[in-house]
Steps between C-alpha positions, in 0.01 A plus 500: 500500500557130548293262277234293582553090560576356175156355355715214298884431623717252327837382652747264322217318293611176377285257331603176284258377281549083327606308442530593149480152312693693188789561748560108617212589757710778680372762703519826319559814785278751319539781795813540664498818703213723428417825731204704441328741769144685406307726714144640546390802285810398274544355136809270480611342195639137452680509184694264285605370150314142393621225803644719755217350771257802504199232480671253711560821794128637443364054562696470746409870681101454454529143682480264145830355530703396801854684550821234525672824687440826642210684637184609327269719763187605328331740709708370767352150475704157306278519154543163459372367806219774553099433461208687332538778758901633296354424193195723502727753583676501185405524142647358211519587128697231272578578125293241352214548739380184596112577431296256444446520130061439499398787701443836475720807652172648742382139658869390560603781689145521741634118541819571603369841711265234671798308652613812733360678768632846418498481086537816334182616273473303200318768334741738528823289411328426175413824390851619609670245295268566203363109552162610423530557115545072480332415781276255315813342280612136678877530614609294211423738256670833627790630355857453717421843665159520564575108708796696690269778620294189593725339705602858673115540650562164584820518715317829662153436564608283841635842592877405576778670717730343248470480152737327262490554142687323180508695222246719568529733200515186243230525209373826608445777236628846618133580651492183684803563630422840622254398703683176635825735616231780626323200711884388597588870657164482645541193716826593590368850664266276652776288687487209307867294461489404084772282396523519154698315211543634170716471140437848427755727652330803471224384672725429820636890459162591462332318758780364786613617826780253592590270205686133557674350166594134553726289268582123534302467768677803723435813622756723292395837549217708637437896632261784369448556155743800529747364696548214229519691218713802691900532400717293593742766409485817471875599493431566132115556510150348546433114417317584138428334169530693196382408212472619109417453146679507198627270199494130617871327449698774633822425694555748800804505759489503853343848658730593759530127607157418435358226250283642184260185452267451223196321626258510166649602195513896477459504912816568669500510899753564787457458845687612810598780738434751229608880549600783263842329367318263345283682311776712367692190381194345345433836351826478370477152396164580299731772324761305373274268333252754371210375652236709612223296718173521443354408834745529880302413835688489818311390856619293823545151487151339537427199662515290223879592450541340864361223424680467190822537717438263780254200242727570155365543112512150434129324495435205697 
């Protein structure tokens, strides 16, 4: 069944920012070739190590920043040159909120309800986000995740089509975040197109239907969460990372071609298109040296072992 219209399409985004008076005043080219498409009724994640351009992409796809290059259609409209009627369609949830700091949760949300025609109930948004045990605390003093659930019943009260959301997760304890990825799968049944941006990969697993990682300001890779981490082999097996426990400082050969690593002292890891011959070599391997492990987990690559691949180890 063919999809829907795209609810935001990016084409060959290019936007300069400067000039940069640390760089001799220079223009700095801060997206150089970014593609993203998201649908209705569909999570898709923008992800990215520190720099890449994922807050650069979402400014310039929600209409806050004008694109050098490319093509940014936001429910089929230019962002950046659209009026009040584009951007009541679409909600917005930064990472640091922007509340304003004096008021409290309840009164700032009827405010912002009162600015649409179709708002969804307030009532209900802050029961469902658990608002109502500090409704009477000012902004300024909730914790990081009580201000993030906050700023979700903000982006949603206007009742969006599109909803993009930065870190969404960040701050939350494991309850909190329940109910914020329960609300997620919810407005996605409902048709809703959520853009989302996070650090945390397993959230993307979790949570993503089509996921985008950008690096340096491109495009580099995106698909379905299985059809990133799927083999790229499988002459010799599945794409899998095993890993397992034993003394830390031990010096292991090459498993039938394939690296031993030790990532923490006493972890050891190898990655690849693993099958059978390699566990009979590292079995072997283990024998020579007398080593019996105390702890062996195998599973498919994750997402975070893409993006490991494609952004590197290094930090930035």
């Amino acid at each position: 069944m063919p999809k829907s219209e795209p609810c935001l399409d990016i084409q060959g985004l290019v936007k300069d920012l400067g000039p940069v008076e640390a760089l001799d005043n220079k223009m700095v080219r801060v997206l150089a070739g970014v593609h993203l498409r998201a649908y209705p009724g569909e999570v898709t994640a923008l992800l990215g190590p520190n720099g890449a351009g994922k807050t650069t992409t979402l400014a310039c796809a929600q209409g806050l920043l004008k694109p050098t290059g490319g093509t940014v259609r936001l429910l089929g409209q230019e962002p950046f040159q659209a009026g009040a009627q584009l951007r009541s369609r679409v909600g917005v949830m930064l990472q640091e909120g922007g509340l304003p700091q004096a008021v409290r949760p309840v009164p700032l949300l009827r405010h912002v309800a009162g600015m649409y025609s179709h708002p969804r109930n307030v009532d209900d948004l802050v029961e469902r986000l658990g608002i109502n045990t500090f409704a009477n605390t000012p902004i300024r003093r909730l914790s990081g995740g009580q201000k993030q659930r906050v700023a979700m019943a903000a982006a949603l009260v206007g009742n969006p089509e599109v909803l993009f959301l930065d870190e969404p997760s960040a701050g939350l304890d494991p309850q909190s975040r329940s109910v914020v990825f329960e609300l997620i799968q919810e407005l996605r049944r409902e048709g809703l197109g959520i853009i989302l941006t996070t650090h945390l990969m397993d959230d993307a697993q979790r949570l993503a239907d089509y996921v985008f990682i950008i690096d340096a300001g491109r495009t580099v890779l995106h698909g379905t969460v299985p059809e990133l981490t799927a083999a790229t082999d499988t002459s010799a097996g599945v794409d899998r990372l095993l890993t397992f426990d034993a003394a830390p400082g031990l010096d292991f050969p090459p498993v039938a071609g394939l690296e031993v690593s030790e990532s923490v002292p006493g972890r050891y890891s190898l990655s690849g298109p693993l099958g059978p011959v390699h566990l009979q070599a590292l079995a072997a391997a283990w024998a020579e040296k007398s080593v019996m492990p105390s702890a062996i987990h195998m599973a498919p690559r994750s997402l975070e072992d893409v993006f490991l691949d494609i952004s590197g180890k290094e930090l930035r």
